[in-house]
N, C-alpha and C positions, 0 to 999 in steps of 0.2 A: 591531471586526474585527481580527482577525490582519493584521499586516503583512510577516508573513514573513521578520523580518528576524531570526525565533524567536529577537528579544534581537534505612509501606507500606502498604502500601495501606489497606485500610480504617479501620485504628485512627485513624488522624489524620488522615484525608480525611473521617472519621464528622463530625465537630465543623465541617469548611468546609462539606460537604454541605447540613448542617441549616440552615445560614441561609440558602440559596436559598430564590430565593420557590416558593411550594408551585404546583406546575401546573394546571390545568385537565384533569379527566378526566371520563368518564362514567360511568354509573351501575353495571356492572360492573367490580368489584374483579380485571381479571387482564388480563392483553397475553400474548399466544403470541409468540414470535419462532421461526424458520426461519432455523438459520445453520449455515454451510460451517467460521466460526473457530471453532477449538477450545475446547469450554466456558470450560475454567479462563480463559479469556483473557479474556471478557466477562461471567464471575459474580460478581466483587466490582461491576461496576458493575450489573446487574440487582437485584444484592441490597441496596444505597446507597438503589437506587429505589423497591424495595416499603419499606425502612426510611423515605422521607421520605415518600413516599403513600399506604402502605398498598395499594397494588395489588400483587399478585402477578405476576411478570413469570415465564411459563414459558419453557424453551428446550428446539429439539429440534434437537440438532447432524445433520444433513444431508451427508455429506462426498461424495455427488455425486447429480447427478439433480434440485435446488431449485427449478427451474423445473419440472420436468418433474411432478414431484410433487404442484405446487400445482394446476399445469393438470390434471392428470389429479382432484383433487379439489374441482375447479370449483367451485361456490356454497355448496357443506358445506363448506371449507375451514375451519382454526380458525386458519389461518397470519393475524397482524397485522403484524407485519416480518418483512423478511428482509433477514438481514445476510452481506454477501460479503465478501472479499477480489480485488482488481483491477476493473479499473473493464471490465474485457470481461465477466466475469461477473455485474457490475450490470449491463452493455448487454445482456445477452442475457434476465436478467430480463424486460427492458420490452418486449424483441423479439418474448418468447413471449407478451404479453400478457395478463402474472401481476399486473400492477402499475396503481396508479392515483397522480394528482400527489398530493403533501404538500404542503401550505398551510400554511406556518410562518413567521411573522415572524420569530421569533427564528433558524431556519435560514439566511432571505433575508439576514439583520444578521450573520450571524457568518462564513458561508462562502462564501470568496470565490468568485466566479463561475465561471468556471474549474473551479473543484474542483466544481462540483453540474450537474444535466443545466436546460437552459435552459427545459425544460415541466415541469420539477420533478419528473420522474419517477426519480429518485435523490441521494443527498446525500454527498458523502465524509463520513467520522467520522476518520479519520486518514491518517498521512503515510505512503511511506516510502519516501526519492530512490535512484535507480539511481548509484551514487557508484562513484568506481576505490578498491581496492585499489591499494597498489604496496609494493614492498618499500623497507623502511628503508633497507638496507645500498646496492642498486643501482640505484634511483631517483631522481633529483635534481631533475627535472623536477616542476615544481607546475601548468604553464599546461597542461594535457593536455584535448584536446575530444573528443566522441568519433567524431569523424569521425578522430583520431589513430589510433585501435586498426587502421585499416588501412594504417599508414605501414610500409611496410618495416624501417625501424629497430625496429619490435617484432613483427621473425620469429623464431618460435619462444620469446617472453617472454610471451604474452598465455594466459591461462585464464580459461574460460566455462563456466556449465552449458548444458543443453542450450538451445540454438536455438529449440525448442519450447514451454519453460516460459512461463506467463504474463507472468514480470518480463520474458523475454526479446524477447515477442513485442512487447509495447507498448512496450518502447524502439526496435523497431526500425521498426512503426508511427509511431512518434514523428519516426525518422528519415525516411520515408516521405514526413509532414507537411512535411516542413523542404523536400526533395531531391525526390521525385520518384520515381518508381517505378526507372528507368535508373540514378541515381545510388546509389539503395539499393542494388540488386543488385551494382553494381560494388565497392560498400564492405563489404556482407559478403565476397565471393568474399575482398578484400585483409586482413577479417580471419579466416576462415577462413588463410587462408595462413601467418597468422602465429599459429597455436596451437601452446603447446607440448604438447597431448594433444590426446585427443577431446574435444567439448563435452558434458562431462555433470556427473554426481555434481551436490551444490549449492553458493550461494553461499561456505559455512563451508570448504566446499576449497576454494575459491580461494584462500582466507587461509594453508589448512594447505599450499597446492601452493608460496606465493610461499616458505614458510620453510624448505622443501624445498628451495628453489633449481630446482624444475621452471617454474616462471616467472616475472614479477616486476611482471605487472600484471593487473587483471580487472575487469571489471563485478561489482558486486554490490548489494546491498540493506544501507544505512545501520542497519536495528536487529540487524544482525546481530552488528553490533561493537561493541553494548555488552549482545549477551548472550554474547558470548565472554569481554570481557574482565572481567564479571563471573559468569562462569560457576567452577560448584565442581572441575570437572574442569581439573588443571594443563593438561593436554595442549591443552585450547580456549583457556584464558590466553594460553598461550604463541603460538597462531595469531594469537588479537587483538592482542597486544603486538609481532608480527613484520610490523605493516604500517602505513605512514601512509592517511589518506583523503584525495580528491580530491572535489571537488564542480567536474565538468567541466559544461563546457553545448557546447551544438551550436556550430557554427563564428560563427551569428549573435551569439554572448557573453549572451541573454535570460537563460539560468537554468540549471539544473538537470531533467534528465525525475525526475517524482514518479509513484508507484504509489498508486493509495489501499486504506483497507478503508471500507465504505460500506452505507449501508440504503435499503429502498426499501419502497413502504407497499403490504399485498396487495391484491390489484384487492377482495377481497369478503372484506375484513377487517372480522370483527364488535365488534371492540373499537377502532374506528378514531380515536377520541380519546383513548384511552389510547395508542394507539398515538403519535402523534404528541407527548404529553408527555411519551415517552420520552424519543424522538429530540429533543426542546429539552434534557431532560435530562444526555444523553449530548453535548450537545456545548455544556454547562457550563464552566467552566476550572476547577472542583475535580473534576472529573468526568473532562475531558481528561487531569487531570492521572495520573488513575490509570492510563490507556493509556499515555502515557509514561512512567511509571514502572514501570510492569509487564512492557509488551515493547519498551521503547524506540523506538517509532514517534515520527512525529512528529505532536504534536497540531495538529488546526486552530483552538483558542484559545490560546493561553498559551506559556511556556516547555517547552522538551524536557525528558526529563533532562540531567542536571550530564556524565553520558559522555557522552551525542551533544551537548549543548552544546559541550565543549568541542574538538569535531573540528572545529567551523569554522560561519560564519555560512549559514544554507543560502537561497542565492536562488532561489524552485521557477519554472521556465519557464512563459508565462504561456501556452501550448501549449493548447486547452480540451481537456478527458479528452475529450468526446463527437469531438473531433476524431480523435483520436486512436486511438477506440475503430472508428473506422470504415475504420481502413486496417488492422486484424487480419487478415483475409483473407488481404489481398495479402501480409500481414507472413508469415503460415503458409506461402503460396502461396513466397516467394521463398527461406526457407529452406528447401523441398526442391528447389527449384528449382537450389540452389548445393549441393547434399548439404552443408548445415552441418555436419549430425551426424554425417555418416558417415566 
């Protein structure tokens, strides 16, 4: 098991692949998967898969409506996984009653508690911590929590996307978990105060706002910064190279808040043990390896990439998602509550 203390793709991850032990499947050769992430992102690992099995792994990218789709094609379903992004739209998977548990030893051994749901009705597959942004030049500070972002001393330096976004809402659900409904509301309102814009556009402005000099610190998402800073576009280079990282934790000093991307096995999934030596498969460490390398997430076995390695040791707060997943509500509730966005 991962300790956390984390410390191309297919040509040379073909050869580690093959020596995994081959999995248990059933007697149809195919797995359907239903997923919200964007193809390219999870087809060199589907294709690794039908390469050491011989099962055929289909994908049918879904970019909204995943639950709602499977429900509505109830017992004809052909859906076997479904793979999200954010751990509120794996919660809301189980909510709708699309999903049945996965029974996987090698799941229960590799992913730590925390990161999968406690009736086994979802599993993380990857990482990716809510870190600051700060500027090189005007910066100096490293101990930054994020109960800071509503300190006064950063009125008018702080940039956010919107309030809304999913990375947004679970961190401040996060914050929720920590503080308390009262506490929360007060500490948006004091970051709200201290925006140098509105909260919008995405994480990659924040980067491009600090080097602007529109402001000099932000929440964002860790693989962002090392597909900036190996991105073919000067102009994103330049955004990744005009910021250090921060890996903040809540005031309590536990960790870091983590987002996952994650699967969850269909309630009337007909290829159900292929399905499930998928998911042992996908969360291999030559396997993980290719989601870090690919989008710079952070894996739940193994080392990150060599750019997010080298931004810093990430300690992920031992927070559990389903915890987390269940103050979204109130998380949505209190950023209109303070007009974040507006």
């Amino acid at each position: 098991m991962s300790a956390f203390s984390l410390s191309r793709p297919l040509a040379y991850a073909a050869v580690a692949i093959s020596m995994l032990p081959m999995p248990a499947f059933a007697q149809s050769k195919e797995v359907n998967i239903y997923t919200t992430r964007e193809p390219g992102l999870i087809q060199p690992m589907l294709d690794a898969f039908q390469e050491k099995t011989g099962i055929k792994a289909n994908s049918v990218f879904i970019k909204e409506g995943l639950g709602e789709r499977v429900k509505a094609e109830g017992q004809n379903s052909p859906a076997d996984l479904l793979i999200a992004v954010d751990i509120g739209n794996l919660k809301d998977l189980v909510d709708q009653g699309v999903t049945q548990p996965i029974v996987s030893k090698v799941l229960d051994s590799e992913v730590p508690a925390n990161l999968r749901a406690a009736d086994h009705s979802w599993t993380s597959l990857t990482l990716r911590a809510r870190v600051f942004y700060t500027s090189k030049d005007r910066v100096k500070d490293t101990n930054i929590t994020y109960e800071d972002l509503a300190d006064p001393k950063w009125k008018g330096k702080v940039c956010i996307r919107s309030g809304k976004h999913p990375y947004n809402v679970a961190m401040i659900a996060a914050f929720i978990a920590k503080h308390g409904e009262a506490k929360t509301e007060e500490w948006l309102k004091g970051v709200k105060a201290n925006l140098a814009r509105k909260a919008a556009g995405g994480d990659r402005d924040v980067a491009r706002d600090i080097l602007g000099g529109i402001c000099d610190i932000g929440p964002a998402n860790s693989y962002y910064v090392g597909l900036m800073r190996t991105a073919k576009e000067d102009e994103q280079r330049k955004w990744g190279e005009a910021i250090n990282v921060l890996f903040p934790t809540f005031s309590d000093g536990v960790g870091t808040h983590v987002n996952v991307s994650g699967a969850a096995l269909a309630k009337n999934a007909p290829n159900k043990d292929n399905a499930i030596a998928l998911l042992d498969f996908l969360a291999s460490p030559d396997v993980q390896k290719l989601y870090a390398d690919d989008n710079f997430e952070y894996p739940i076995v193994g080392e990150p990439n060599p750019t997010i390695k080298a931004l810093g040791t990430l300690k992920v707060d031992s927070l559990s998602l389903t915890e987390i997943a269940s103050h979204r509500k109130l998380a949505a509730e209190l950023i209109d509550r303070v007009g974040f966005d507006n």
